[in-house]
Structure formats: C-alpha cells, structure tokens
C-alpha positions in Angstrom: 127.1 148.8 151.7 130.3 150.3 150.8 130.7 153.9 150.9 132.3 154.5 147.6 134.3 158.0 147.7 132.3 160.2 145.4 133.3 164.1 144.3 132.3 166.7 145.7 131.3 168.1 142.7 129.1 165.3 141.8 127.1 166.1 145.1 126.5 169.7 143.9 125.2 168.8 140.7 123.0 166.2 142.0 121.7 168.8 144.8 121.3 171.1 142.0 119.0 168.5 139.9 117.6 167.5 143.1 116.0 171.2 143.7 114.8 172.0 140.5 112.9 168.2 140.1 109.2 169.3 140.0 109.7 172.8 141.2 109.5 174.2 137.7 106.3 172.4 137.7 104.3 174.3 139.9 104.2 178.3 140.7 105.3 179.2 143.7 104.1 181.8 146.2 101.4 182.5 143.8 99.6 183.7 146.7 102.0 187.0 146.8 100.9 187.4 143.0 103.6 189.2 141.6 105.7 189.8 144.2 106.1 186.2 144.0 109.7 186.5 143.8 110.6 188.2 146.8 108.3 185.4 148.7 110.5 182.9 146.2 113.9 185.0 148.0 112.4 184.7 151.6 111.6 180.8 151.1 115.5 180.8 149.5 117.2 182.3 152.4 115.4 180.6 155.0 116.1 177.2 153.1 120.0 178.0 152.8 119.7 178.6 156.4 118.6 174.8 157.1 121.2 174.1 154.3 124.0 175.3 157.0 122.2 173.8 160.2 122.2 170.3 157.8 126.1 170.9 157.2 127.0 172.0 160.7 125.5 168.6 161.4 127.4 166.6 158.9 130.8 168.8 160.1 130.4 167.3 163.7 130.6 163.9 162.5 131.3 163.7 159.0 132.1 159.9 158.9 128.2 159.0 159.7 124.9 159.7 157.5 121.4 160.8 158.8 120.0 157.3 159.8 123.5 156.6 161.7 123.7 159.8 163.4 119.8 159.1 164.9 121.1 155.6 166.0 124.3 156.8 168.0 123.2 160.1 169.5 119.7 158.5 170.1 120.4 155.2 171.3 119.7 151.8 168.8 115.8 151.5 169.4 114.6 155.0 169.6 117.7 156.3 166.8 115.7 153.5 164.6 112.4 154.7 165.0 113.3 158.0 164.2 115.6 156.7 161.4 112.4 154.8 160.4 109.8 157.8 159.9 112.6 159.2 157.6 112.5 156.3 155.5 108.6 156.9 155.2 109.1 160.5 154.4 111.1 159.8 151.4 109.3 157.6 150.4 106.4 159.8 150.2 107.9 162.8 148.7 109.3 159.9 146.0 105.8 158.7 145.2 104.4 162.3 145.4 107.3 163.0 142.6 105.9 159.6 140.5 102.5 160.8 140.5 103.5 164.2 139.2 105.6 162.4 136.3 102.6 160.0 136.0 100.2 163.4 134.9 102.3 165.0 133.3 102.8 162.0 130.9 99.5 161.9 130.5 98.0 165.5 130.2 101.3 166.2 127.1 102.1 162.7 125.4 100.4 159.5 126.4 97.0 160.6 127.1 95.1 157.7 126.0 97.8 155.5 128.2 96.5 154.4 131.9 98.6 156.1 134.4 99.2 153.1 136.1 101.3 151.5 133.3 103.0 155.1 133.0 104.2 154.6 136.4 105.0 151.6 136.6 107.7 151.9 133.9 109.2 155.1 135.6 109.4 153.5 138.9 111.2 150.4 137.2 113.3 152.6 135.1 114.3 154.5 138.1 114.5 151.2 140.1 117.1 149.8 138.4 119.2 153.2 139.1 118.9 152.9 142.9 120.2 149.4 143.5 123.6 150.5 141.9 123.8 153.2 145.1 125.1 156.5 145.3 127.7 156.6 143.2 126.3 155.8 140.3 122.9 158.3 140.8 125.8 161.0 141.1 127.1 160.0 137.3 124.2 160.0 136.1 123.6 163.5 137.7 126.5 164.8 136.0 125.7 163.4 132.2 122.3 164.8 132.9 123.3 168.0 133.7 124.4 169.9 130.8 121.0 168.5 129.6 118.8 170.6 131.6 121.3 173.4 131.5 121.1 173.1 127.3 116.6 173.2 127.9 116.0 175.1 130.3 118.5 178.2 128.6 116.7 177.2 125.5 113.2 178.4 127.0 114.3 181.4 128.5 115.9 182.6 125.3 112.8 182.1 123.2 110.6 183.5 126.0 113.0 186.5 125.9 112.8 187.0 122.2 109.2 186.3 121.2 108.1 189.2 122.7 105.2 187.6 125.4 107.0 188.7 128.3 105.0 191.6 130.1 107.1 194.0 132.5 104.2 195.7 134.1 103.3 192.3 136.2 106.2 193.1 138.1 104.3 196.3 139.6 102.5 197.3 142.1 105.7 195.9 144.8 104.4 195.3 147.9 101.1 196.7 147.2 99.1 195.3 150.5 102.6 195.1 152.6 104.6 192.3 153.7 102.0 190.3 155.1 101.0 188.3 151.9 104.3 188.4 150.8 105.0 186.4 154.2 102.1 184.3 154.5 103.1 182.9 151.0 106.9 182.0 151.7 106.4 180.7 155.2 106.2 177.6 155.6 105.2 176.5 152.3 108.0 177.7 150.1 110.9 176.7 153.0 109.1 173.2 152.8 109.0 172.6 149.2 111.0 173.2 147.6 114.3 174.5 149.8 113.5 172.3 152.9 113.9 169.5 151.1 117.8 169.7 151.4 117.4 167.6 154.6 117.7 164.6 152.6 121.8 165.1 151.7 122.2 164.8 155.0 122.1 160.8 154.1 124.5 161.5 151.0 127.4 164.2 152.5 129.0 160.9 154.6 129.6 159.3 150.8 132.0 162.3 149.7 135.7 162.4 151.4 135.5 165.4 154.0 137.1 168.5 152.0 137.5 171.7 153.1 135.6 172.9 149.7 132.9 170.5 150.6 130.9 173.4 152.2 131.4 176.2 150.3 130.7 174.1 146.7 127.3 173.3 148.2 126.4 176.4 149.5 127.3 178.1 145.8 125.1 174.8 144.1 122.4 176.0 146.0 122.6 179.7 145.4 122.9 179.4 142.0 120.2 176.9 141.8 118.0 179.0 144.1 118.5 182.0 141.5 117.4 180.2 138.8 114.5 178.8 140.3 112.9 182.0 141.0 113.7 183.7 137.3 111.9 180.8 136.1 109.0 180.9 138.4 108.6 185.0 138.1 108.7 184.3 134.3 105.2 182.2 134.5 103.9 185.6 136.0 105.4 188.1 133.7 103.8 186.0 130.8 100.8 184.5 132.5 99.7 187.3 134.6 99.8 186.9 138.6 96.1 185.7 138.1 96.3 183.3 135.4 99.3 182.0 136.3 97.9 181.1 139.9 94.7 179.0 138.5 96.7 177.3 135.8 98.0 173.6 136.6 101.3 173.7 135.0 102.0 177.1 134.2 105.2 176.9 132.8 103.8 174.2 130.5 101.4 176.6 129.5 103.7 179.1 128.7 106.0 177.2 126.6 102.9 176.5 124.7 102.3 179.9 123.7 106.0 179.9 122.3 106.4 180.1 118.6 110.0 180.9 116.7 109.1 181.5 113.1 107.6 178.1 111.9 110.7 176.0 113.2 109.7 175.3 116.9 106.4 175.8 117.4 106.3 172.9 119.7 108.8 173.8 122.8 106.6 172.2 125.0 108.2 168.7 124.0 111.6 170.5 125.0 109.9 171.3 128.0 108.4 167.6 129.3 111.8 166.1 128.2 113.8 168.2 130.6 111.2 167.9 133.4 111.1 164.5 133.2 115.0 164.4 134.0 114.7 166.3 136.6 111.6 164.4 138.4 113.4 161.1 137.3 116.2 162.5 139.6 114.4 163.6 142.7 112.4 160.1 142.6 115.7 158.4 142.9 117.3 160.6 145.4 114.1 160.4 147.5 114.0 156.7 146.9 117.8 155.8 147.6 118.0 157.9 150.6 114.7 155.6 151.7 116.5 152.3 150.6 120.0 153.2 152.5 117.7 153.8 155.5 116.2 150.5 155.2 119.8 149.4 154.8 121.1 151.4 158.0 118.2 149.8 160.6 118.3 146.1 159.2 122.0 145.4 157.6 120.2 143.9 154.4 121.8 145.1 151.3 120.5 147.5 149.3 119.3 145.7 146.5 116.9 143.7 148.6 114.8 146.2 149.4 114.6 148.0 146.0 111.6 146.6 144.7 109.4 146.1 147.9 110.1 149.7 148.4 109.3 151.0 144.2 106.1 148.5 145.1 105.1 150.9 148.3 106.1 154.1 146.3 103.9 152.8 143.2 101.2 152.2 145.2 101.2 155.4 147.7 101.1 157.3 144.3 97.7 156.1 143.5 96.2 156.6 146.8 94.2 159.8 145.6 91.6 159.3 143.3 92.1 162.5 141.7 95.0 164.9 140.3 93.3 167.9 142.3 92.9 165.8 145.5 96.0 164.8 145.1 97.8 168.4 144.4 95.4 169.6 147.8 96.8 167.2 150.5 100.4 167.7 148.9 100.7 171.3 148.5 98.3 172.3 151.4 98.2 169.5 154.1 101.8 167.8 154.3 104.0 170.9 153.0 102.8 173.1 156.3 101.9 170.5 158.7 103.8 167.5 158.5 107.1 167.8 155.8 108.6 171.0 158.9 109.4 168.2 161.5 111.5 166.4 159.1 113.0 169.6 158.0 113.3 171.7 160.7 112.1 170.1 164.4 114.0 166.4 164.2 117.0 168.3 162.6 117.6 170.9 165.2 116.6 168.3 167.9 119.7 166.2 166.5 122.1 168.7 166.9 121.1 169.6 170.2 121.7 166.2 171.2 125.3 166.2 169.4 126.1 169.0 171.3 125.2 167.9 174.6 127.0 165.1 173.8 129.9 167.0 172.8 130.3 169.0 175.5 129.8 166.2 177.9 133.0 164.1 176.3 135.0 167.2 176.8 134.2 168.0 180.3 134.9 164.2 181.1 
C-alpha cells in the first residue's frame, strides 16, 4: 500500500469526527449525575494524556504505523500476534458503531425496516470508502466537517433559545465528594470515548512528519473534548441528572422536545442526519485501521480484505439478541475490562520496548 502524503490538517479533522462518532449518542458519567461534567473533564485529561504517550510513540519512529512498530520492536511472530488482536479490536468497536447506527435507524426513521438490511447497506456504503485507503477517508472528513459543525451549532442555539434549559441541575457540586465523581470517569469515560485515540497511532505514519504535527492534534482534541462535554452536560440541564440517566438516547430525546415557532418542530431529523455522519466516520476509521492491519501481517492489498472484513463486522453486530444486551456487554463489560489493554497496557508496553531498544543502539 502506498502511503500517500496526507495534511496534517486532514488528520485533526478526522480525529475530531472520529471522537464525537457515537459519543453524542449516549450520556456520559451519568453515574456523577450532574456533576457529570467534571467526570466528563477527568475522562478528557486523562485521555489527552494517552493522546501524548500515543505521539511520543509515533515521534520515536515516525516513518512506521502501529502494526509495524509491534513487528520491529517485537520481533515478526510475536509483533504479528499482537498486531493481530488490534485488528480484532477494531473491528469490534466498528461493528459495535454499526449496530448503534443500525438502532438508531430504526427506533427514528425506518422502523418497520429489519435491522439487518439497515446494516447491511451502511456497511457497503462505508465499504466502498475504506478500499480507497486513507487518503481518501481524510477528504471525506474534511467535506463532512463543516456539516456537523453547521448541526450540531444548530441544536445548541435552539436549545439555548427555547427556554428548556434548567440551571439548577448544575447544583449541588460535589454533593457526596469525589468519589462518585471518580468512580464514573475512571475507566469508563478514558475508554470510551478519549481512549480510543489509540487507533491514529496506525494513521500519524500517513502524514509527512511536521513540527505542527503535535501541537494541531493536541488543539483538535481539546477543542473537540470541550465540545463534547457542553453537549453531554446539556442532556442533564434539560433532562434532569435522573431522566437523563434512564433514557436511551438522551440527546435524541431532547431535541425532540425542541420547537421554534411552527418552522422546526422536527430537529430531531437534524439530529440523526449529523449522527449518522459521525458514526459513518468512526466505522470506517475503526474498519480501515483493521484492513491496514490485515495488510501489514499478510502483504495483500487492501482491497482484498475489504469485504471479508465488512462480512465479520456485519455479523459481530448481530451477535446480541437485544439492544439492551447489547448496550450491557459494551458499555459495562469491554469498556472497563478489556478495551484498557489496547489503550493503555499494550501502548505503554511498546514504548518501553522502544526505549530499551533505544538506549541499547546508543550505548553500542
């Protein structure tokens, strides 16, 4: 695969699409009620943290992606098993992503379609994305963007002015300490969404090394970080920390209870439109980053193993029976057991190694 030189820029963006994906779906730290933002914050600084171990990484040897690095500094057979449970854990966060898109079709505008066919198109759609590689998903990233910029300052603006934003939720701060507060950000919120970041680590090799490379990432992600807790403290200062926390798409619901005049009354179109750009965008980073794996450990092109892989991420999407089982194992099993070896343990062990191996070529 040729590594065709991409813009810095480009990379932000599509890290900046890449976070908000289905994050917007869900509320986060609901657990902290409504000092949900400050266990938002916690999750945001802890993830920018892995955000610089992730670039330190790339800075050592810039020239080399994740699956490559495992495969030099690990040797070829154990490097490709490593570089091999990556591949399966982006290919599970991408069909994780699919099945969310799959529901959310369903429960707002095709509810008398099977989720199956709804899924099936998406993956196809986004299919036929991945096989053009990285440079093209960053274009596309960029022509999306002002999209979602245009939608989501759209909803806040008619939140703002129609008057169903409550104040008080923010208070009491802190009432039962930090513990809650805690116990909600960690791991959960550094695993989904911030944690996820561990993934460009296949993409920074594609941009020319620059010495604004780390800084224009490190503003994307603040910036994005910001915006993604406004939004989620919004769906308690409408909801209430209570509702909010039982409701399955909160920010769906509030949109719902938007109404301008008698122009928009139905913002929650607005709403599924720009969420479904965003999710189409983390399925195909997850799902590139997966087929350049495939690439990296068995030299077949990347078009190959496009379909073979949207056929495992179709079906891994259906494995749960239900929505609720489904949200349980992903948001309760995988975020805090399995999801902070790929993110924290397998990253930190790599750069370990790379330093070893560092400081061994100089003292030689």
């Amino acid at each position: 695969m040729n590594k065709y030189p991409v813009r810095v820029s480009g990379l932000a963006i599509t890290l900046s699409l890449f976070q908000i994906g289905s994050t917007t779906l869900f509320l986060l730290g609901g657990k902290a009620k409504q000092d949900a933002w400050i266990a938002m914050s916690i999750g945001a600084i802890c993830g920018l943290i892995l955000l610089l171990l992730y670039l330190v990484i790339y800075n050592l040897d810039a020239k080399l992606d994740l699956f490559e690095l495992y495969r030099k500094y690990f040797g070829k057979f154990l490097g490709s098993v490593l570089a091999l449970v990556f591949v399966a854990y982006f290919t599970y966060e991408a069909s994780r992503n699919l099945r969310d898109l799959g529901e959310l079709t369903v429960m707002t505008l095709l509810n008398k379609t099977p989720v199956f066919f709804i899924l099936l198109i998406a993956i196809a759609v986004i299919g036929n994305t991945v096989r053009y590689g990285p440079m093209v998903l960053f274009i596309m990233s960029t022509v999306l963007l002002p999209v979602l910029v245009l939608g989501y300052g759209l909803l806040v603006l008619f939140i703002s002015i129609t008057g169903i934003v409550h104040l008080e939720y923010f208070s009491p701060v802190m009432e039962n300490g930090i513990g809650p507060v805690w116990s909600a950000a960690v791991p959960e919120l550094i695993s989904f969404p911030f944690g996820q970041t561990v993934l460009f680590l296949v993409f920074f090799s594609f941009v020319p090394k620059s010495k604004h490379m780390n800084k224009t990432i490190f503003v994307s992600y603040c910036i994005t970080a910001v915006i993604l807790i406004i939004l989620n403290e919004l769906e308690i200062l409408v909801l209430g920390p209570d509702l909010a926390a039982i409701s399955t798409y909160p920010l769906l619901q509030v949109v719902q209870i938007i109404q301008v005049t008698k122009v928009l009354e139905r913002t929650d179109a607005l709403f599924t439109l720009i969420l479904f750009l965003g999710l189409g965008t983390k399925i195909a980073c997850f799902y590139l980053g997966a087929v350049i794996g495939l690439y990296r450990i068995t030299s077949l092109k990347i078009k190959i193993w496009v379909i073979p892989l949207g056929i495992t991420i179709l079906l891994l999407s259906l494995l749960s029976k239900s929505y609720t089982e489904f949200i349980w194992v992903g948001l309760h099993f995988t975020v805090t057991r399995i999801f902070p070896i790929f993110q924290i343990a397998l990253p930190i062990l790599l750069l370990c190694v790379m330093l070893l191996r560092k400081k061994k070529r100089k003292e030689g």
